[in-house]
C-alpha positions, 0 to 999 in steps of 0.5 A, spaced: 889 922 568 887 928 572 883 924 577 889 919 577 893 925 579 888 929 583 888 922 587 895 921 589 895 929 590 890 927 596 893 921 599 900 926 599 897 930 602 891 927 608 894 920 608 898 916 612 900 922 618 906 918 620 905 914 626 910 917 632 916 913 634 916 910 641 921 907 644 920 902 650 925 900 655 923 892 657 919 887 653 913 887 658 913 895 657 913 893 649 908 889 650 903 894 653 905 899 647 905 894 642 897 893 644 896 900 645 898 901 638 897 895 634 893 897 628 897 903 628 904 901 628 909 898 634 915 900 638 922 899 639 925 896 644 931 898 647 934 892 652 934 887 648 930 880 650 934 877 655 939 882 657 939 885 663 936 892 665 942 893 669 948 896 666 946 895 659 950 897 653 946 898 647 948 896 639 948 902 635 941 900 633 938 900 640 941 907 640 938 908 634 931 907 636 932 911 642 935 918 637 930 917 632 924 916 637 919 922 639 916 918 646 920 914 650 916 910 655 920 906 661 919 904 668 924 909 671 930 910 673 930 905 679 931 899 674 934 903 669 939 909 672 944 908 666 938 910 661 938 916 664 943 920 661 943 916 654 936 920 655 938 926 655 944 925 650 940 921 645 933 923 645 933 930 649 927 932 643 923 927 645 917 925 650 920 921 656 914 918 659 916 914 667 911 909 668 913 909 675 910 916 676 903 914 673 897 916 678 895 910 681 901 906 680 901 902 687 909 903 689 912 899 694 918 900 698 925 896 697 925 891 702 933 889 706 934 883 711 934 876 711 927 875 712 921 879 710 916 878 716 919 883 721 917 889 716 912 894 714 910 899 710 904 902 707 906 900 701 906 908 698 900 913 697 898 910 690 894 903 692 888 906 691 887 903 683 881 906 685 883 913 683 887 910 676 884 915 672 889 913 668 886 907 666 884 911 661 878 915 659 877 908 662 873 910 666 870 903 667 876 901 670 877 907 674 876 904 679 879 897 680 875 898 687 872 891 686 880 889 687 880 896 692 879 890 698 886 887 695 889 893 697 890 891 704 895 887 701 899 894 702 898 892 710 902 885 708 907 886 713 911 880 711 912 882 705 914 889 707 921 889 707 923 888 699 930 887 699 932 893 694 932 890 688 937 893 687 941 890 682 934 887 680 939 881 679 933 878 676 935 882 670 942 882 672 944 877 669 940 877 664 947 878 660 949 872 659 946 871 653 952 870 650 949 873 644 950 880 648 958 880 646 958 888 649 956 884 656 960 879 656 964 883 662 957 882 666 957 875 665 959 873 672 953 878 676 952 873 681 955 876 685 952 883 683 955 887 689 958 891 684 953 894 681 953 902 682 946 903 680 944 900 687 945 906 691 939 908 686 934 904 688 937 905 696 937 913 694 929 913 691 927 907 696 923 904 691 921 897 688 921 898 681 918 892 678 912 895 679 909 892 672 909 885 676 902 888 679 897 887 674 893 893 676 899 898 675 899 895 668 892 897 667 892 904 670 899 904 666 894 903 659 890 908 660 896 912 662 900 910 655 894 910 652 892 917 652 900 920 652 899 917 645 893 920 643 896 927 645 902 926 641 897 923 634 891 925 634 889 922 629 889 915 632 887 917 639 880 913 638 884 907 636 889 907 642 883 908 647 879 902 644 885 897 644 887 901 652 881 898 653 881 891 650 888 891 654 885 893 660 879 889 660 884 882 659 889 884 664 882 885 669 879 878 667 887 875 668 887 879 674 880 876 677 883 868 674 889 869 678 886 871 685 883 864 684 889 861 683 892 864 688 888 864 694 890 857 696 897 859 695 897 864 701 899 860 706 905 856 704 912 860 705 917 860 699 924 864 699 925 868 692 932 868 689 933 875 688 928 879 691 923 881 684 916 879 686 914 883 692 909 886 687 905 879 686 906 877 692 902 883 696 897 883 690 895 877 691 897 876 699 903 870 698 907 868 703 914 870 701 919 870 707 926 871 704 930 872 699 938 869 698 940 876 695 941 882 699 938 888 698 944 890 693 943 883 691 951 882 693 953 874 693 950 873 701 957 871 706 957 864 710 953 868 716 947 870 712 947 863 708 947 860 715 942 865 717 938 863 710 938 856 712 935 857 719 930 862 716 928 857 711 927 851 716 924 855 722 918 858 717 917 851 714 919 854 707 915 849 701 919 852 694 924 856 693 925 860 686 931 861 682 931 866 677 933 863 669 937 869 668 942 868 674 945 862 678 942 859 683 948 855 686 947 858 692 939 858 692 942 850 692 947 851 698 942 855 702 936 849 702 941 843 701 938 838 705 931 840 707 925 838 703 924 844 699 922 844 691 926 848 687 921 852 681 923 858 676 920 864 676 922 869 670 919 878 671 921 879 664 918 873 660 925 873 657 923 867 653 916 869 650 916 872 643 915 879 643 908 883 641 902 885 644 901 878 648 908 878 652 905 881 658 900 877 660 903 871 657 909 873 662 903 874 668 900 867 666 906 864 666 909 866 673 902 865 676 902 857 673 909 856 675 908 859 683 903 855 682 906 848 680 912 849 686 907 851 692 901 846 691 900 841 695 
């Protein structure tokens, strides 16, 4: 009986340190962290799948999570500026991790006008995926340099100008799934002009879908890894060897999409909204437009009339729609001109939730551009 009881007087004591609570913004941020800490315990999730990022009113769960949380990992306020406040008010105790701000993150700027061919940036001072130290103790992976030559992409200038994103349109109207009766009112964001959290991404200039870059996913690995591992020591060695594991899949589905891209390069295509300048530049894709603005606002006749030229002056092949907005006026934009019409989806909206969605939700952009852009 002594034993009995000494027995359970250790298991009180040592046992079971208790995993910290992570709250995640997006169900590819989730992913990364439920790799992360699979074995350990899983993060909540704030958006729920297939609602929009923009302008998101939480259930009182969601809100929950976000209180009780001891870490809260997110892409930033340029996808999410309403989040900010919530934060601050809700989970003011608790560590907030900005992927965004990650060393060797790749950033690039938003992009405005019609077309895309006329502009040029650098894309930021983070290209080089060579210094990811982040990518952990992964220092293995440090150096993506063996993708180091991609980095010229930066230097695309076709792909120079991504419209603002600014309402990320692509997760705009995420809402209208109906199930979200608290963005029910956002239904209708086709015309997204009224979205206030545009001026942000205009103020910061930054395109936030950063994690459509398989190489910010990696170096934001080795970053969440080890921002784990400070909070729970005790499950450090765990974290780092699934970071790893992570990394190592994200490079080899990496090199996979190289090949699979690279006899897509010359074939141009128009973007409903413009959510994909990250793939595009990391794999040197020949996008040359978006019908949305830079506030992803409802285009006027002019711009359609514009689109409509832009499209049959560069020989345009596919245009992508977006399953989480209309695509009436990707339709009035190409009617009549021999352009497929393909889907592409940034958040993977309909890919369970877990460790694998954010591959899955890479491999499926890479298998559908594919599907729309082969000869």
């Amino acid at each position: 009986m002594r034993r009995l009881s000494l027995l359970f007087s250790l298991l009180a004591t040592t046992s079971f340190a208790e995993v910290p609570r992570v709250a995640t913004d997006i169900a590819p941020v989730h992913s990364l962290v439920a790799a992360i800490m699979d074995g350990a315990g899983a993060p909540d999730l704030i958006i729920a799948p297939g609602a929009s990022p923009h302008g998101y009113a939480m259930r009182p769960s969601e809100a929950r999570n976000l209180a009780e949380a001891d870490l809260v990992i997110w892409v930033g306020p340029g996808l999410t500026p309403w989040l900010a406040d919530p934060l601050e008010s809700l989970a003011g105790d608790a560590v907030h991790f900005t992927l965004m701000d990650v060393e060797g993150t790749r950033v690039l700027p938003v992009r405005e006008g019609v077309g895309f061919e006329d502009h040029h940036h650098d894309h930021g001072d983070h290209d080089d995926h060579g210094d990811h130290d982040d990518h952990g103790d992964h220092d293995d992976h440090g150096d993506h340099d063996d993708h180091g030559d991609h980095e010229d992409h930066g230097d695309h200038e076709d792909h120079g100008d991504h419209e603002d994103h600014g309402d990320h349109d692509d997760h705009g109207d995420h809402d209208d799934h109906a199930d979200h009766d608290d963005h029910d009112d956002h239904d209708d964001h086709d015309d997204h002009g009224d979205h206030d959290d545009h001026d942000d991404h205009h103020a910061g200039g930054v395109d936030p879908h950063a994690w459509l870059d398989p190489l910010n996913g990696a170096a934001w690995a080795g970053a969440i890894s080890k921002q784990l591992a400070q909070i729970d020591p005790e499950n450090a060695a765990l974290y780092q060897k699934n970071a790893l594991s992570l990394i190592q899949n994200i490079l080899a589905h990496e090199a996979k999409a190289q090949e699979t891209f690279a006899p897509l390069q010359n074939r141009p295509f128009v973007v409903l909204h413009d959510a994909f300048q990250y793939v595009e530049a990391r794999y040197e894709l020949n996008a040359v437009a978006s019908v949305h603005d830079s506030e992803a606002a409802s285009p006027g006749a002019a711009r359609v009339a514009q689109l409509r030229a832009h499209v049959q002056s560069e020989g345009v092949v596919c245009a992508f729609a977006e399953p989480q907005l209309n695509q009436g006026l990707l339709i009035t934009v190409t009617e009549g001109l021999p352009v497929k019409i393909g889907t592409l989806d940034p958040l993977g909206a309909d890919l369970p939730l877990g460790p694998s969605q954010y591959l899955e939700t890479l491999n499926q952009l890479a298998a559908d551009m594919q599907d729309c852009l082969a000869e």
